[in-house]
VEXDREN-2710 file (C-alpha; in Angstrom, 1 decimal):
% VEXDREN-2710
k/r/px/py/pz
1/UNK/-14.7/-3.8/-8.0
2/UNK/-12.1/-2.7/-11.1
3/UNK/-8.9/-4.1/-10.6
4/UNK/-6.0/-1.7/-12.3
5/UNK/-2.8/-3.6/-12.9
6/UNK/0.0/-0.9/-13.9
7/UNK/2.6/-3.1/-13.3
8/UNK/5.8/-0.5/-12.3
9/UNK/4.9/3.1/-12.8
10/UNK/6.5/6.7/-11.6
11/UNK/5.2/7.3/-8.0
12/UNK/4.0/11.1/-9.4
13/UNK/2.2/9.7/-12.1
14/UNK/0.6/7.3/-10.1
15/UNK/-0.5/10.0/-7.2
16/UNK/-2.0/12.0/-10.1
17/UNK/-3.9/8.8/-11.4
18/UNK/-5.2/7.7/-8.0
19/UNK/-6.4/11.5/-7.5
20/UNK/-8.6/11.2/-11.2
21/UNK/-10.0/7.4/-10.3
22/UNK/-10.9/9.3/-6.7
23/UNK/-13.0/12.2/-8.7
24/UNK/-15.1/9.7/-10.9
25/UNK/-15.5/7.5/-7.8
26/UNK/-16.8/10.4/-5.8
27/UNK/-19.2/10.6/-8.6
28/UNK/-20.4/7.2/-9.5
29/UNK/-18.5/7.7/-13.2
30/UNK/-16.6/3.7/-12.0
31/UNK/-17.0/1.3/-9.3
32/UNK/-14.5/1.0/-6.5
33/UNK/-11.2/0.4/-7.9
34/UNK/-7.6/-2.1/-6.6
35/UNK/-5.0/-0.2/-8.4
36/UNK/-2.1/-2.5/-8.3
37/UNK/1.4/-1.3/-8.7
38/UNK/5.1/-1.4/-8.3
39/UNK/6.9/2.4/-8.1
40/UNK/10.8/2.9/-8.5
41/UNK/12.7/3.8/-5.1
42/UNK/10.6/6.8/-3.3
43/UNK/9.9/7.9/0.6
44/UNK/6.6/9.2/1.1
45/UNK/5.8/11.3/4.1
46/UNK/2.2/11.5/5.6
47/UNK/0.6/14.3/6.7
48/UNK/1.1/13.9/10.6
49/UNK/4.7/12.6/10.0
50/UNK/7.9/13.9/11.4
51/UNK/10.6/15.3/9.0
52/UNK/13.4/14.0/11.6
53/UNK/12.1/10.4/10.8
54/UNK/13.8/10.7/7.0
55/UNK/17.6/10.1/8.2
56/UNK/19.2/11.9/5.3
57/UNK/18.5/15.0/3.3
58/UNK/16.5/15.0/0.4
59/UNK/18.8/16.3/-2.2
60/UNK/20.6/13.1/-1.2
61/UNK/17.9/10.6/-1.3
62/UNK/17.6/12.1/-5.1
63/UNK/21.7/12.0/-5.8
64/UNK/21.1/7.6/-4.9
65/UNK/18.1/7.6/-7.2
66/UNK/15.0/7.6/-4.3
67/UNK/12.3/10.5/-5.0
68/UNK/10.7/11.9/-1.7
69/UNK/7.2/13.6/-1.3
70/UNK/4.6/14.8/1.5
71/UNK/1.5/13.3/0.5
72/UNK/-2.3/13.4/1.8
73/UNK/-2.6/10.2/3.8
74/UNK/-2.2/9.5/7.2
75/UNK/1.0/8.2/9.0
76/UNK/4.7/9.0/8.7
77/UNK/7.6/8.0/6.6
78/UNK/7.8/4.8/4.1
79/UNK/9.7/3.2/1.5
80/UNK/8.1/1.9/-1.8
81/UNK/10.5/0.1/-4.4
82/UNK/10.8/-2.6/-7.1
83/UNK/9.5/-5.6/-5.3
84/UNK/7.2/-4.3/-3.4
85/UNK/3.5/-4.6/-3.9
86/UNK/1.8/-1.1/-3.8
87/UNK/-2.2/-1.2/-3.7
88/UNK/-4.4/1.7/-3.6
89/UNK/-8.0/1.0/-2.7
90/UNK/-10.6/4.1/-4.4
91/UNK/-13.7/2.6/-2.7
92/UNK/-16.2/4.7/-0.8
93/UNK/-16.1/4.2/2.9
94/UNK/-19.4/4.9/3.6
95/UNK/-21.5/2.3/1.8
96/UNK/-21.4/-0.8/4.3
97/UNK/-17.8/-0.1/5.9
98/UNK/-19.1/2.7/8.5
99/UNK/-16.1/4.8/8.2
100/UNK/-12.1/4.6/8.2
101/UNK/-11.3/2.1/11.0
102/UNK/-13.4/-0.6/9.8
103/UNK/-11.5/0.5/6.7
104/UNK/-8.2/0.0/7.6
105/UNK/-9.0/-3.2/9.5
106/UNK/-10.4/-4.6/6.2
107/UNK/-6.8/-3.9/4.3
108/UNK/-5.4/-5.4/7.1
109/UNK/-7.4/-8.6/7.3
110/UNK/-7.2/-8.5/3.1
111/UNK/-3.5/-9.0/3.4
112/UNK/-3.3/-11.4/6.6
113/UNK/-5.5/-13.9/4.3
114/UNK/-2.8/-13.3/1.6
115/UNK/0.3/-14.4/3.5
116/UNK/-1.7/-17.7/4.3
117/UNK/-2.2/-18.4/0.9
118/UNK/2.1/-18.6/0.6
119/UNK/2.2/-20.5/4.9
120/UNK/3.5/-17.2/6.5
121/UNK/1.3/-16.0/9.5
122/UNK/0.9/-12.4/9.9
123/UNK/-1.3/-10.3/12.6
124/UNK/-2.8/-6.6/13.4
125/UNK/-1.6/-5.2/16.7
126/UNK/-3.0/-3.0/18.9
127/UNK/-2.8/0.9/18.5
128/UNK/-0.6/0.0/15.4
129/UNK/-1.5/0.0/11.8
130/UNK/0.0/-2.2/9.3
131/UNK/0.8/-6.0/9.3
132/UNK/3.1/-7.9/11.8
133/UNK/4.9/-11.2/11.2
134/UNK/7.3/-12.5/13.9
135/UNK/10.1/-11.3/11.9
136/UNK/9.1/-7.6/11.8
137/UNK/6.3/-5.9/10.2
138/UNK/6.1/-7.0/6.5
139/UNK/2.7/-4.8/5.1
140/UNK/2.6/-0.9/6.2
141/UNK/-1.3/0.9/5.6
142/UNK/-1.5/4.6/5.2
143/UNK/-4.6/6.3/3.7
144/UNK/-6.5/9.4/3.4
145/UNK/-10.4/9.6/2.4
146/UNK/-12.1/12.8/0.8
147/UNK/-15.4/13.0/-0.1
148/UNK/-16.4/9.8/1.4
149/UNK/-13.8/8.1/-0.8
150/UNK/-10.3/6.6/0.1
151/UNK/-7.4/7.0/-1.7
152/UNK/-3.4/5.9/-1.0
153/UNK/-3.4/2.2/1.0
154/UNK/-0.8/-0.8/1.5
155/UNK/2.8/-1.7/0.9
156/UNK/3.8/-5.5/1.2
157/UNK/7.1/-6.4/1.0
158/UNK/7.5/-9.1/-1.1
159/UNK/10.7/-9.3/-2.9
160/UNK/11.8/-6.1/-1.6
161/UNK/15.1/-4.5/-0.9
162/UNK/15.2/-3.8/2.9
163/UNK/18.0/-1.9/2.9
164/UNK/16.1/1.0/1.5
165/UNK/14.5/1.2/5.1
166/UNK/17.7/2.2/6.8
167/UNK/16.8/5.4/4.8
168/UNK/14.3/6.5/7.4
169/UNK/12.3/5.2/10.7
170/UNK/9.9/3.3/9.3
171/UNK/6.2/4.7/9.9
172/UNK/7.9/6.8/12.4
173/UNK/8.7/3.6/14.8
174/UNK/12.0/3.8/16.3
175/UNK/13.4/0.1/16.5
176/UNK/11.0/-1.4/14.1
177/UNK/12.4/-4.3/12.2
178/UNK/11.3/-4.5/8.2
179/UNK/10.5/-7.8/7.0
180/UNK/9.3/-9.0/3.0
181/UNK/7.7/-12.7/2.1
182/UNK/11.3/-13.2/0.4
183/UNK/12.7/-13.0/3.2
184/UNK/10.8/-15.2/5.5
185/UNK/10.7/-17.9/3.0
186/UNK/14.0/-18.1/2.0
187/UNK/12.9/-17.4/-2.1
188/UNK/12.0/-15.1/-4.4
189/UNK/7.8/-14.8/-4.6
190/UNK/6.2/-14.5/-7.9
191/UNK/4.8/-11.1/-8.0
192/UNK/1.9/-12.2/-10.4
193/UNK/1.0/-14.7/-7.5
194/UNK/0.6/-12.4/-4.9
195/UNK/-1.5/-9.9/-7.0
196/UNK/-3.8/-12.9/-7.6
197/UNK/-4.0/-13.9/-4.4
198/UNK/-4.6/-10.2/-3.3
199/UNK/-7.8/-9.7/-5.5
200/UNK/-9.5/-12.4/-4.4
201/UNK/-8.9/-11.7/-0.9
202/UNK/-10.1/-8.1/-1.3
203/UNK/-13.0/-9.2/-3.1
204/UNK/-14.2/-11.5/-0.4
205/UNK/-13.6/-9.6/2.6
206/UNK/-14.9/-6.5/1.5
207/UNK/-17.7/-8.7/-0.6
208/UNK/-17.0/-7.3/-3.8
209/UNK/-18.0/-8.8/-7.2
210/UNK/-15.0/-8.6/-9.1
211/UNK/-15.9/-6.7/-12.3
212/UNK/-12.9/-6.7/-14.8
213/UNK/-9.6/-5.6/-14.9
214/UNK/-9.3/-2.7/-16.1
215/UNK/-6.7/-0.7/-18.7
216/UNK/-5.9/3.1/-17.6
217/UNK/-8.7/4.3/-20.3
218/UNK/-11.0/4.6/-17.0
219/UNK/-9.5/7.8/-16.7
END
């Protein structure tokens, strides 16, 4: 498994990286690849997701400096922002994972082991994708897979500004409360921490060696 740290980067530019890593992983050019990132303020909206669930028009999401775009994967309406950790698993879904559930359920459990590493326990619940704490749901999973291969994937809140989420229902979920590690721990979380933490986590649930990390020259 590559692991591709980009730090903060564009959303656009990052949708058009993730779709290159997904052609050379659909044919064995690179391994599976953790692209890790941060994006500035942008809504994404899934392809079974309701327009109604983004509370203000676009044109004035873009006046206060948040992009908006429909996008491939599955779900409805999110947030992604400075502070939040963005990860987009390119792996293919058919070699020992038996399809996208089992998928999903490994992000899930990826990031559950996480939160333990920093005392904050988190769950999965029933008919709902993403990560639960009992402060509100803290990690959100949304992805697509083409060709055998996933592409999009998680967004933890870790230092994040939840006030960006009053922009829209999150994941479509009416009443849904927002949480980020900063907030259930009273302090700000060291970003390079959580990325650590993350990779190893990843490698051993979805037993992957980890290979290198990896510079955009992949591409």
């Amino acid at each position: 498994m590559n692991i591709l740290d980009l730090d903060r980067k564009d959303y656009k530019e990052t949708w058009d990286l993730q779709r290159a890593i997904h052609e050379k992983r659909v044919n064995n050019r690179v391994p599976n690849t953790l692209v890790l990132v941060e994006h500035n303020p942008v809504i994404t909206m899934g392809k079974s997701g309701q327009q109604d669930n983004v509370l203000f028009p676009v044109h004035f999401l873009r006046e206060k400096g948040v992009d908006f775009y429909h996008i491939e994967r599955g779900g409805d309406a999110t947030y992604h922002g400075p502070g939040q950790l963005v990860g987009y698993p390119i792996f293919n879904v058919r070699d020992g994972l038996a399809g996208i559930k089992p998928f999903i359920s490994k992000i899930e459990e990826s990031i559950i082991a996480t939160l333990v590493d920093f005392d904050i326990k988190a769950e999965k619940r029933e008919k709902m994708i993403g990560v639960w704490t009992e402060k509100g749901k803290i990690c959100s999973v949304g992805v697509a897979v083409k060709r055998w291969v996933s592409f999009h994937g998680f967004a933890l809140n870790v230092n994040t500004d939840l006030a960006y989420f009053d922009l829209i229902v999150p994941c479509g979920l009416k009443n849904v409360e927002m949480t980020s590690m900063q907030q259930i721990l009273g302090r700000e979380i060291s970003m390079d921490e959580v990325k650590k933490s993350i990779i190893i986590k990843f490698g051993k649930v979805f037993n992957q060696d980890i290979s290198k990390t990896c510079s955009e020259e992949i591409i």
